[in-house]
N, C-alpha and C positions, 0 to 999 in steps of 0.2 A: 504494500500500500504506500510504494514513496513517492514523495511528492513531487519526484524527478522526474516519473517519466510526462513527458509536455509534448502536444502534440496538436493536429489541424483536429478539428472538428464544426462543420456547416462552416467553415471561412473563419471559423474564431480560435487562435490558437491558445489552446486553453494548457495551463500549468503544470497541474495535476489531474491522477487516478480521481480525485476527491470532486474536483470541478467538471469531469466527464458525466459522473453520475449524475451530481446532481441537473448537470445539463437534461441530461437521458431522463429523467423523471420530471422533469417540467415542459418536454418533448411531449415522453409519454401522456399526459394532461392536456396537451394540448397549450400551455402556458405560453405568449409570447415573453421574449425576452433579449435583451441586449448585453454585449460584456463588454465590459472596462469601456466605455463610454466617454465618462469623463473624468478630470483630475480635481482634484479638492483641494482648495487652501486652507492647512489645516491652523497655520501660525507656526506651526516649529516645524513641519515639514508636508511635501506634498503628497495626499493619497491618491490611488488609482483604486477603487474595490472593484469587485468581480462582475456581479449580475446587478443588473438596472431594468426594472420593471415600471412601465408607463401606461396612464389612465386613457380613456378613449380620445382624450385632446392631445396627445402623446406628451402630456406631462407627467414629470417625474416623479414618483410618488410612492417607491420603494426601492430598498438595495439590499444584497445581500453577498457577504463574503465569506468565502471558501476559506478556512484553515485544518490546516493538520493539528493533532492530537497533543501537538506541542505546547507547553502551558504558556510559555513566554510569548511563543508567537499570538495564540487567544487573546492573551493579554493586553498584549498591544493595540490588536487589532480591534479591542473591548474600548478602549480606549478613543482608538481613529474614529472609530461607529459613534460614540456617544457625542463626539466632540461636532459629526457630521450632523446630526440628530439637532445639534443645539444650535450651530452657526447658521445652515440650511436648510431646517425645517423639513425634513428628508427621513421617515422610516428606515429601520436600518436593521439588519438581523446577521447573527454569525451562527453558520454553521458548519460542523466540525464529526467527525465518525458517528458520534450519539445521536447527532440529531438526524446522518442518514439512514444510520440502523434506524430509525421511527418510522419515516417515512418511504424506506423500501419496505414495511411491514406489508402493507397490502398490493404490494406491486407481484408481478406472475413472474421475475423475475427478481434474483439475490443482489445484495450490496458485491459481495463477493464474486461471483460471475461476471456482474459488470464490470470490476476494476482488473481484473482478467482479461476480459474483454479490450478494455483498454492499452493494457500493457501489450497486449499480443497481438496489436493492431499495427498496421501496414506504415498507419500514417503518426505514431507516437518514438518517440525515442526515451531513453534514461538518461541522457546527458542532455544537457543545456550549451554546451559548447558543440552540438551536432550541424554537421556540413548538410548544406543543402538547402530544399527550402522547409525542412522540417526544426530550421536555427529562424528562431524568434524575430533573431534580427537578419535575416537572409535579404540582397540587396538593398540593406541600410547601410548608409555609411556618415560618419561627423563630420560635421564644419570643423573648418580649421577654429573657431574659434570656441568649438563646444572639445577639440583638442588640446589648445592653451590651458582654457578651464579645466579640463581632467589631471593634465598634468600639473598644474599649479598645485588641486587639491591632494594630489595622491604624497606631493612634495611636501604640503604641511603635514601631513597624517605623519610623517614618515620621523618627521623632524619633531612632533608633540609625544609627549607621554600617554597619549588616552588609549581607551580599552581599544579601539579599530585598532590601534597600532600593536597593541599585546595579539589583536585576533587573528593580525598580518602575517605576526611572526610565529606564532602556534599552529598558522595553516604552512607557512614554509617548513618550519620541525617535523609536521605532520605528511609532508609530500616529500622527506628526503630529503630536503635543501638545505641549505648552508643560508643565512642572509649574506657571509660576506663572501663572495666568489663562488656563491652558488654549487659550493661540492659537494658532492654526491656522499651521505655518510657511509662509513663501515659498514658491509654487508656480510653475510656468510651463510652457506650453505646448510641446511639443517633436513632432517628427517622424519616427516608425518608419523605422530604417535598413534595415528588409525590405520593408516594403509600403508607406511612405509617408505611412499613418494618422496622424493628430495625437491625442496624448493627454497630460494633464497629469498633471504629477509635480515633488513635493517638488524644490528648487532646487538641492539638495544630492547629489539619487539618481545613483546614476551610469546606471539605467536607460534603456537605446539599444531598448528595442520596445517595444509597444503591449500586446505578448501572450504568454504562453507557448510558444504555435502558432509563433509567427511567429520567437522565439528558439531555439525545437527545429529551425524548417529552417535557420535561419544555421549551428547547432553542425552539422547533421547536413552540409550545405556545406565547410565547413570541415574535418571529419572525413575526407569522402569526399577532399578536395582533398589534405590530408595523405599518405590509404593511397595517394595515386596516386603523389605525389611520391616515396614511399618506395619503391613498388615499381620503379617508374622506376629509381631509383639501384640497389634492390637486384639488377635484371636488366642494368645496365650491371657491376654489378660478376661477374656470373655471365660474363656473353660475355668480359668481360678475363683472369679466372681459368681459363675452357678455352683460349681462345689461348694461354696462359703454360704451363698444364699438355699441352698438347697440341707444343706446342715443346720441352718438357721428355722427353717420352714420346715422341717421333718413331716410333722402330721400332715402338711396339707398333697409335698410329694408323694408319700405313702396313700394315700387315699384318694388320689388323683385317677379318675376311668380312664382309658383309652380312649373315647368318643368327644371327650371335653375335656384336652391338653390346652389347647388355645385360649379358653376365658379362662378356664384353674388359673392356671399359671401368667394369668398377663401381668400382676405385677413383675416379675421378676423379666421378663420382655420390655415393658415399660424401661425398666430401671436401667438395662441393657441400651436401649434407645438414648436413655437420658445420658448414659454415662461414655458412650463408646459410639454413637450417631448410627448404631445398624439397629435397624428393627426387619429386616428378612430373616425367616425363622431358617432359611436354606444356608443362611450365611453363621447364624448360631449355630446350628448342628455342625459347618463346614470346619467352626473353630473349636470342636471338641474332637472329631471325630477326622478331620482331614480334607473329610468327603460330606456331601449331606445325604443322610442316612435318617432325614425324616424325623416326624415329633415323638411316634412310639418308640426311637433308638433311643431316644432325647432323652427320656421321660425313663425310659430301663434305666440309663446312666445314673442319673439323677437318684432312682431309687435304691442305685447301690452305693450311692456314698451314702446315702442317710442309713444302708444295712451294714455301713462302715468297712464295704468291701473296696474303697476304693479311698486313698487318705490324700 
């Protein structure tokens, strides 16, 4: 779901996975709608938001921006919105995964398929630096004077202490670079701890795989190894808890029929539920017995600890 892959869609090159959809669902509606329209003076800087929705005189009379799941960027953008809301008199709404999960609820189509759909499209790419006419800015080019201008500012950033200048140099650290003479840092060879593959990486990385792929089946390893461990303990603690409760209860085990194990016995299922979050009686028999072996296995057991055949 990144918000990188950006791509044409109906003439409008829209950003993100995020912004297709919700395109695709105000399509599906039937909704007319316009994007990035126009620019806003906001006082501290200039905004562009996404979708501009207009009344039958084609005035302007709602907006709504597209962010990702990112707190910072909502943020902001909570911000840009209200600020447009009060300058401009301009309805304003942000929406972000939660509010498209809402609204592909009744759609015959998933959130999920759609942004698939998207990424796996002809006319989308993952870079923003992509050749062609699938680059945003494909036969655009600057005036020499919106060039002076760039390079002037890029010249202060460089020369100030502010955080762009901390972000400048964190994204060089982060691409391998040097700031001064741009060299390439110490690299070395190393050996995937999944598959064994050799691939090279920054000296520094703490990087143990070759691949994505191959870090997804460690984590999903490791996961699975986890829920077992866990459940292991938490059916050793279930078979200890009926033992204890079942020596506690003696008369009502003993005198418990075969035909009515389910309501006899619902406290002690209850308490199971409360204590341990399982109330499937296949999954209690499963943590005495290994296997579910049913309520009259259950109920035998149960009868031999309180005959004290079982300590």
């Amino acid at each position: 779901m990144n918000r990188g892959y950006a791509g044409f869609y109906k003439g409008h090159y829209l950003r993100s996975s995020y912004e297709y959809a919700y395109a695709k669902y105000l399509d599906y509606h039937s909704i007319q709608w316009g994007y990035e329209d126009t620019v806003f003076e906001l006082g501290y800087k200039m905004y562009k938001p996404d979708f501009f929705f207009y009344d039958q005189n084609n005035i302007l009379e709602k907006i709504v921006e597209i962010k990702s799941r990112d707190k910072e960027a909502k943020d902001n953008a909570r911000q840009a919105l209200k600020t447009i809301e009060y300058k401009y008199n301009i309805k304003c709404e942000l929406i972000s995964y939660e509010e498209l999960l809402e609204i592909y609820k009744d759609l015959p189509f998933s959130l999920t398929s759609t942004i698939n759909e998207w990424i796996n499209s002809q006319n989308t790419t993952i870079s923003k630096a992509a050749y062609g006419e699938l680059n945003g800015h494909y036969n655009l080019k600057h005036s020499e004077t919106s060039k002076k201008r760039i390079g002037k500012h890029t010249k202060d950033l460089w020369a100030s202490d502010s955080i762009t200048k901390q972000r400048m140099l964190e994204g060089l650290r982060k691409s391998g670079l040097v700031q001064k003479g741009k060299l390439k840092k110490p690299r070395e060879n190393r050996k995937c701890v999944e598959c064994g593959q050799e691939f090279i990486v920054i000296k520094t990385s703490p990087q143990k795989f070759c691949s994505q792929s191959c870090a997804g089946k460690v984590a999903i390893k490791c996961a699975t190894e986890t829920y077992v461990e866990k459940r292991y303990r938490i059916h050793e603690l279930i078979k200890k808890y009926i033992i204890k409760w079942s020596k506690e209860n003696k008369e009502i085990v003993l005198s418990t029929p075969f035909n009515k194990i389910k309501t006899t016995i619902k406290p002690l299922t209850s308490q199971i539920q409360k204590e341990f979050g399982v109330k499937d009686f296949r999954v209690i028999s499963k943590a005495v017995f290994g296997e579910d072996l049913g309520r009259k296995e259950l109920l035998k057991f149960m009868q031999k600890v309180c005959n004290e055949k079982i300590c």
